[in-house]
C-alpha positions in Angstrom: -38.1 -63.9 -35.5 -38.0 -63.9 -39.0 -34.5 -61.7 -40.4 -35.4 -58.4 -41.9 -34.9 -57.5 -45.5 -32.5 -54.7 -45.9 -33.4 -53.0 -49.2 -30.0 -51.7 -50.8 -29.4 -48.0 -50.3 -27.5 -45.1 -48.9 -28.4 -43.6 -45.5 -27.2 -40.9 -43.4 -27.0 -40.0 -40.1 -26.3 -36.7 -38.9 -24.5 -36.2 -35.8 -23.2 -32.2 -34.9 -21.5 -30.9 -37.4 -20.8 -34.5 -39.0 -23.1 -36.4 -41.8 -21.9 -40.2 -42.4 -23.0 -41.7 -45.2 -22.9 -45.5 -45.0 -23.0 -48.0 -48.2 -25.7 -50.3 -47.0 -26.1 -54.0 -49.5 -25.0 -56.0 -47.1 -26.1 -59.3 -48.8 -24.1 -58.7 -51.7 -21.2 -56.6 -49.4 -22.4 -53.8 -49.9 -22.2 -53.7 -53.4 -23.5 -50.8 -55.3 -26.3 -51.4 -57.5 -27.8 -48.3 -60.4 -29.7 -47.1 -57.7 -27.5 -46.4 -55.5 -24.7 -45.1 -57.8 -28.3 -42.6 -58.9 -28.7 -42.1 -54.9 -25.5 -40.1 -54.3 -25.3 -36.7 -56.1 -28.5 -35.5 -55.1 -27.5 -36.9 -51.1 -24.4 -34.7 -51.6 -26.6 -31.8 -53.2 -28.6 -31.5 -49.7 -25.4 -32.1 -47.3 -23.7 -29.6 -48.9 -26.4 -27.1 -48.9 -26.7 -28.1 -44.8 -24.8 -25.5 -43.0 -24.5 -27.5 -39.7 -22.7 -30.1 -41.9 -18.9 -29.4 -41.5 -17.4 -32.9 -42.8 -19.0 -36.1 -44.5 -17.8 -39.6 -43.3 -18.6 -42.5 -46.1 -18.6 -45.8 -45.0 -19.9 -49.3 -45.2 -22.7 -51.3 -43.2 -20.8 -53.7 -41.4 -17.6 -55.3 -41.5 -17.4 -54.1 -45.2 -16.5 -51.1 -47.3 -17.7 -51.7 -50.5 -17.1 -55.0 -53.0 -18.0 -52.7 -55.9 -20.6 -52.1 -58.5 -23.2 -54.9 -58.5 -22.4 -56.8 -61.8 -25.7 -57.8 -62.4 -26.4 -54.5 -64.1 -22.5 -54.4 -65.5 -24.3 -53.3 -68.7 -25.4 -50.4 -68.0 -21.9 -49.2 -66.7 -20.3 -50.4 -69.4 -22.1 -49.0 -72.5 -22.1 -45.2 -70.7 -18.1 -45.6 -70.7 -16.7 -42.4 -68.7 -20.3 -41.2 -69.2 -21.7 -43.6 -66.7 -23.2 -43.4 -63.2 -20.7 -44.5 -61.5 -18.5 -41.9 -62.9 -20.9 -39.0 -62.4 -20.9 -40.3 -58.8 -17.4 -40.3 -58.1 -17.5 -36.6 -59.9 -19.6 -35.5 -57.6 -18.3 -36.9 -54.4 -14.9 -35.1 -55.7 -16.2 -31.7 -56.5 -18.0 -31.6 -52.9 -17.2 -29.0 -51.1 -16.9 -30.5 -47.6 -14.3 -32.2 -46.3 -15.0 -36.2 -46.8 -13.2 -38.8 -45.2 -13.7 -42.5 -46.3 -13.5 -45.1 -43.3 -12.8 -48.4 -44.6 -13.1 -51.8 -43.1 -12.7 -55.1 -45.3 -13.4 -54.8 -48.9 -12.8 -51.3 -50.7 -13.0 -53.1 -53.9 -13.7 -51.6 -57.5 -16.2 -48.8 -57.2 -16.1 -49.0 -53.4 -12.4 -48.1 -54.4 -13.3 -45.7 -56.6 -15.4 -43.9 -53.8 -13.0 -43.8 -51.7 -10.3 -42.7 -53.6 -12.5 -39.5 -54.3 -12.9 -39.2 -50.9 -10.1 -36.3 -49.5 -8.8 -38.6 -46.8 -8.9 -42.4 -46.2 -8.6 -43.7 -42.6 -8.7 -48.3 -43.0 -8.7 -50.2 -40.3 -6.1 -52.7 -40.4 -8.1 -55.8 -41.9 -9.0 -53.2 -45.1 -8.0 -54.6 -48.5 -8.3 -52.6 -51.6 -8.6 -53.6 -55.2 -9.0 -52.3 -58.6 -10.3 -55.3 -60.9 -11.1 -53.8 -64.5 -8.2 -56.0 -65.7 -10.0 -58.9 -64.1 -13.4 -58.1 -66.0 -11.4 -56.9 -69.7 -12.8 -53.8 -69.3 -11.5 -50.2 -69.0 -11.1 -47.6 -65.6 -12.6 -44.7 -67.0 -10.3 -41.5 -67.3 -11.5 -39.5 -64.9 -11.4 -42.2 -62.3 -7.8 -43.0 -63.7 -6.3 -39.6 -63.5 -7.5 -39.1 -59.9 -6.1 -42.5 -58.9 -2.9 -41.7 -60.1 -3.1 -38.0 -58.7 -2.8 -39.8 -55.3 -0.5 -43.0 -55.9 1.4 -41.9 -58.4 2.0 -43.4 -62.1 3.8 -46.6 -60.9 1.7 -47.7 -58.2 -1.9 -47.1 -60.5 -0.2 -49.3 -63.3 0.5 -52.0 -60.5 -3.1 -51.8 -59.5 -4.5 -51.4 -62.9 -2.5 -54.5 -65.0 -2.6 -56.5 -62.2 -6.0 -56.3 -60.6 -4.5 -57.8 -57.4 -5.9 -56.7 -53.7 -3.1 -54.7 -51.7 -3.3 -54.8 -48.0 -2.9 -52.0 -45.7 0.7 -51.7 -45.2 1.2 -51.5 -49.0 -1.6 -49.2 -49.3 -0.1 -46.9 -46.9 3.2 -47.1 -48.3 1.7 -46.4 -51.6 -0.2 -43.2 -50.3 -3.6 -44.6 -51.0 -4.5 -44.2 -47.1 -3.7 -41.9 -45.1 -3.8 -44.1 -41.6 -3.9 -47.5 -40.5 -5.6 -47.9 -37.2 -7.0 -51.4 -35.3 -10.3 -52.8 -36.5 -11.9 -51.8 -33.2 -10.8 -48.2 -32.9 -11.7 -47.1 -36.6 -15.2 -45.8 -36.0 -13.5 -43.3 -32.8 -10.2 -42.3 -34.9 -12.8 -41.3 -37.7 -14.8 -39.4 -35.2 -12.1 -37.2 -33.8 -10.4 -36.4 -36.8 -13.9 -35.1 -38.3 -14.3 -33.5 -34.9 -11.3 -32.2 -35.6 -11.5 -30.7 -38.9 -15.1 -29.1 -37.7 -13.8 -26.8 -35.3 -11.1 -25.4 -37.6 -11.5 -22.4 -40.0 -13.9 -23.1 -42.5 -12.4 -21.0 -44.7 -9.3 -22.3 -44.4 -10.2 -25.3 -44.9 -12.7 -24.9 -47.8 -10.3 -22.8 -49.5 -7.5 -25.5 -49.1 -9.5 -27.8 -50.7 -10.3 -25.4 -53.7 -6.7 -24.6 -54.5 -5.2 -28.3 -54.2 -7.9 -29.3 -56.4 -6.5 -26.6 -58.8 -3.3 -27.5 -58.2 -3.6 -31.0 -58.6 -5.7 -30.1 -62.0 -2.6 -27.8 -62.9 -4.8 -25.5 -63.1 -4.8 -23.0 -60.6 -6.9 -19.7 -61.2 -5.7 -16.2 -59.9 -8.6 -15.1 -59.3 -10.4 -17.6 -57.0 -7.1 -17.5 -55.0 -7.4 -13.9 -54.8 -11.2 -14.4 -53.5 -9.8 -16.5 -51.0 -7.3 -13.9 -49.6 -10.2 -11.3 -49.6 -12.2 -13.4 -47.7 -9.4 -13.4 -45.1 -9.4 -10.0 -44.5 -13.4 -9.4 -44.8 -14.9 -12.4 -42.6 -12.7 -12.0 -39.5 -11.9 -16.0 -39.3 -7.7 -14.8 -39.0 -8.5 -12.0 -36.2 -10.6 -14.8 -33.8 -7.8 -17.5 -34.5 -5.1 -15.1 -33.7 -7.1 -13.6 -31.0 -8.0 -17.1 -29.7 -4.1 -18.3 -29.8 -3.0 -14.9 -27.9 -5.6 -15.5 -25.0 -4.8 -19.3 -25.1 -8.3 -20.4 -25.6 -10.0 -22.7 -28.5 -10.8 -20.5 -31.6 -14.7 -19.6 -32.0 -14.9 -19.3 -35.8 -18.4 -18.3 -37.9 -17.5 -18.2 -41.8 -19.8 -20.7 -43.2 -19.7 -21.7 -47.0 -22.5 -19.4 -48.8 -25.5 -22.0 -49.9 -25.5 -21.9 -54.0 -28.9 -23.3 -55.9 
């Protein structure tokens, strides 16, 4: 039979309470062409506005993360500078809402890294390998994309990716807190699962919240107000009555705050 073209996109499948999004380019490992880097806001928009979506896995088709942007259109990246798509997509994937969890396999390499790295947690199976190449290319990370990198490895460890442009395996990436857990190749897809599994059945609000306020506090910018919000909420939507009511009885918590939909 003759092989079947893939035409380079995003898709998403939607299983309970959790959307994964997979990176899917396989003939150029999944690189992310314009389109693509265009594709992702407005995918986030509608997951976000789904209220049966709890958590959002991003992945890659494959054996592969993501090998980066697709430099065939390098242009159009480069003369947008911190203005470009690629930025606006890694904005967006930040500023969701949701928990997002990036499971990577092989490459997580320039914007693949970049993805992922704006992802709230990182699960790589042990064969991963991550890179950040600008210094490869002569060109420059843009800030925002710098600043979050070194929000989660710290100073020294983005200026060893950065001047260097050298992959780092899995141990190093651990040690360096750019993943959260190393797990065999084979068992990736199922740790992914539970642990979104996981985070679904917990408070929403908790967890929405949490991810508000370390956001702020990462930004060092934390705002009374929406933490105030936050504590109202407590005491209005009945999420801490059901989980202490659950925990006395000994059963699982049955919890109903859902995020308000926004236009």
């Amino acid at each position: 039979m003759p092989s079947q073209q893939v035409v380079p996109g995003l898709t998403v499948e939607v299983r309970g309470p959790v959307a994964t999004v997979v990176i899917n380019n396989p003939a150029r490992r999944n690189a992310l062409t314009p389109a693509m880097w265009r594709q992702l806001p407005p995918l986030l928009d509608g997951l976000e506005a789904d209220p049966g979506v709890r958590v959002v896995v991003l992945t890659g088709a494959g054996d592969t993360f993501c090998a980066g942007a697709d430099l065939t259109d390098l242009d159009e990246l480069l003369d947008a500078g911190d203005g470009s798509i690629a930025v606006a997509a890694e904005e967006r994937l930040a500023s969701f809402t949701k928990p997002t969890i990036a499971a990577v396999r092989g490459a997580c390499m320039g914007g693949g890294c970049q993805l992922a790295v704006a992802c709230d947690l990182r699960i790589a199976a042990d064969d991963a390998r991550f890179g950040v190449p600008p210094a490869r290319l002569g060109v420059v990370y843009p800030a925002p994309t710098t600043r979050r990198l070194v929000a989660l490895v710290g100073p020294g460890a983005a200026k060893y990716l950065l001047f260097t442009a050298e992959p780092v395996d899995t141990d190093r990436a651990a040690r360096i807190g750019l993943v959260d857990e190393v797990v065999p190749a084979a068992d990736l897809a199922g740790r992914v699962r539970v642990l979104a599994d996981t985070i679904s059945v917990r408070s929403q609000l908790s967890v929405t919240a949490a991810k508000e306020i370390i956001g702020m506090v990462t930004a060092g910018r934390v705002d009374p107000e929406r933490v105030a919000h936050w504590h109202r909420l407590v005491r209005t939507s009945g999420e801490a009555r059901e989980g202490v009511a659950a925990f006395v009885e000994r059963r699982p918590a049955r919890f109903g705050w859902t995020p308000p939909v926004t236009d």
